[in-house]
C-alpha positions as CSV (number, residue, x, y, z in Angstrom):
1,X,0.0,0.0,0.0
2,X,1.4,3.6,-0.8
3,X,1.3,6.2,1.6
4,X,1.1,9.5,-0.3
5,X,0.5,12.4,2.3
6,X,-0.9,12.6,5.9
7,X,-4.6,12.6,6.4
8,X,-6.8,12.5,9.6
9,X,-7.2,15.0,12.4
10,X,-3.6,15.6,12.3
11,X,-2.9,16.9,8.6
12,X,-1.8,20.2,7.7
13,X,-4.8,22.3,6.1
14,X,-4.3,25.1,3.9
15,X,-3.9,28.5,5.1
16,X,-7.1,29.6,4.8
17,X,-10.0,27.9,8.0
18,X,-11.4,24.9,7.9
19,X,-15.2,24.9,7.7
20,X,-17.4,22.2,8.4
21,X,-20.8,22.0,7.3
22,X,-23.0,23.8,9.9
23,X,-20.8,26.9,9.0
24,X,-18.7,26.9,12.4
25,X,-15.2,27.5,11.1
26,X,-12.2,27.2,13.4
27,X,-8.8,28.7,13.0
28,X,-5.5,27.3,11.5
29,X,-4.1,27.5,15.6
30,X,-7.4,25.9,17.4
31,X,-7.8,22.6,14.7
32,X,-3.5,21.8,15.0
33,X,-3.9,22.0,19.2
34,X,-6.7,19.7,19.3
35,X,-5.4,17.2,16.6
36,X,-2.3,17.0,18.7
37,X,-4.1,15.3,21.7
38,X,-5.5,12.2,20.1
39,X,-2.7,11.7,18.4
40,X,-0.6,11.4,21.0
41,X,-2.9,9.1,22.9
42,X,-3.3,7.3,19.9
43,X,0.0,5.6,20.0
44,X,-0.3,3.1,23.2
45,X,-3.7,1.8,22.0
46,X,-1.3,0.9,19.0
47,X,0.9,-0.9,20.8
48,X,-2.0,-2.9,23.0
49,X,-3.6,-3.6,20.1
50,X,-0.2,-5.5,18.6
51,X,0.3,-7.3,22.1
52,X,-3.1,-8.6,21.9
53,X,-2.8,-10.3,18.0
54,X,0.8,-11.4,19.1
55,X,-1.1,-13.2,22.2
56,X,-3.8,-14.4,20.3
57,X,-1.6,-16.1,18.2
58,X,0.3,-17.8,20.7
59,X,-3.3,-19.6,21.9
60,X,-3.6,-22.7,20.2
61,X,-6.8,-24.2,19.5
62,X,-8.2,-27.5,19.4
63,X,-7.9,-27.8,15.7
64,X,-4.3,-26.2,15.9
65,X,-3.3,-28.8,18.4
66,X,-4.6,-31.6,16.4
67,X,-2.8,-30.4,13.2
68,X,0.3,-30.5,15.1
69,X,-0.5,-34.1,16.8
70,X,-0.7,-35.4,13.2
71,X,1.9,-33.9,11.6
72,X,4.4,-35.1,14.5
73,X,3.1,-38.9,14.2
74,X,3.4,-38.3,10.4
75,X,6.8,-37.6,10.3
76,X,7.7,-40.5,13.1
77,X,6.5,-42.7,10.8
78,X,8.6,-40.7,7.7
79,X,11.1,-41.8,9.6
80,X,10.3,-45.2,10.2
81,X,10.2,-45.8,6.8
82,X,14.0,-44.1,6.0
83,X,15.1,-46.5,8.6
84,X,13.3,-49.5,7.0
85,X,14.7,-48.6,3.6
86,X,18.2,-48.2,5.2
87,X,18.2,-51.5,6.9
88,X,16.8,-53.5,3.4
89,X,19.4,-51.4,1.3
90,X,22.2,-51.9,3.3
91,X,23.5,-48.7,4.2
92,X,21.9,-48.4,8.1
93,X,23.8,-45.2,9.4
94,X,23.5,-43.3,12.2
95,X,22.1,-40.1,10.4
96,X,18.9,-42.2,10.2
97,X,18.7,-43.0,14.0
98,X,19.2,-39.2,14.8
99,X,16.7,-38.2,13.1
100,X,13.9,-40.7,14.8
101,X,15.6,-40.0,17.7
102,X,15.1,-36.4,17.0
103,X,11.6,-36.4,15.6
104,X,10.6,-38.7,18.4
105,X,12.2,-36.3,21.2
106,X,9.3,-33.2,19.8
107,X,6.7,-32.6,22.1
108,X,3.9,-34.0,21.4
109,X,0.4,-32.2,21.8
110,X,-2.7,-33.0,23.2
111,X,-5.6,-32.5,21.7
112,X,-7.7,-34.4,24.0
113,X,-9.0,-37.5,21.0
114,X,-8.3,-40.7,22.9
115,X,-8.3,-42.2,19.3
116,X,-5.7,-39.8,18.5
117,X,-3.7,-40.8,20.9
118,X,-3.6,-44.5,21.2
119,X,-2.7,-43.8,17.6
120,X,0.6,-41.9,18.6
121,X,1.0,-43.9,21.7
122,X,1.4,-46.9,19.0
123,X,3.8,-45.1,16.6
124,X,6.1,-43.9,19.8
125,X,6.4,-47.3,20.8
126,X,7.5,-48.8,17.6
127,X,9.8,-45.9,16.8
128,X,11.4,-46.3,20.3
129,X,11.5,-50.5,20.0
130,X,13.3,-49.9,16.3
131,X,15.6,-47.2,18.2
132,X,15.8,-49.4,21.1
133,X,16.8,-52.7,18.4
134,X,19.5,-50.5,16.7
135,X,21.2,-49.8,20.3
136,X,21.5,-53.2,20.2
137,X,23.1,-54.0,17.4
138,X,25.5,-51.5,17.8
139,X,26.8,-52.6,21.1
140,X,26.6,-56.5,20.1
């Protein structure tokens, strides 16, 4: 959006008064002392206004929560399947078990579906048995 001059209470008028439709004109020195007082008060209600989007958006909602649930067990299970792929082709490295390890270390929202979560509850306990298999076979 361009800005291309000042408008509101506090823009400069011409030098002749301003006049308003009842006839009641006021003087270039009465309208620029008056406009100078909301504007000034205008500036905090500015700044509450920003602090309360900025805390609205850190309120999660139910929906919110549940996006998040799903997109965590999603990627568990991304990451299952890398370390499947690893162990068929071969090439089982430790870059894969960092990154389950990592993905299953998140935090994990709840969004208060029991279905939801037996769900995860099942992928966090296979992704911590494969994690817990691969400990293995590195020490043995």
């Amino acid at each position: 959006m361009k800005v291309t001059g000042t408008t509101g209470p506090g823009a400069p008028t011409s030098g002749k008064a301003a006049r308003s439709s009842a006839g009641f004109s006021l003087g270039q020195t009465a309208g620029t002392a008056s406009a100078a007082a909301p504007s000034a008060s205008a500036a905090p209600s500015s700044v509450a206004d920003v602090s309360a989007l900025m805390a609205l958006q850190g309120v999660e909602g139910p929906l919110e929560k549940r996006r998040r649930a799903v997109k965590r067990g999603a990627g568990l299970l991304d990451r299952l399947d890398e370390m499947k792929m690893a162990l068929l082709s071969g090439e089982a490295d430790g870059g894969v078990l960092d990154r389950l390890a990592r993905a299953l270390r998140e935090e994990r929202p709840d969004d208060g579906d029991a279905g939801l979560n037996a769900l995860l509850d099942q992928i966090d306990l296979r992704a911590e048995v494969e994690l817990a298999k691969a400990e293995l076979r590195r020490g043995g």
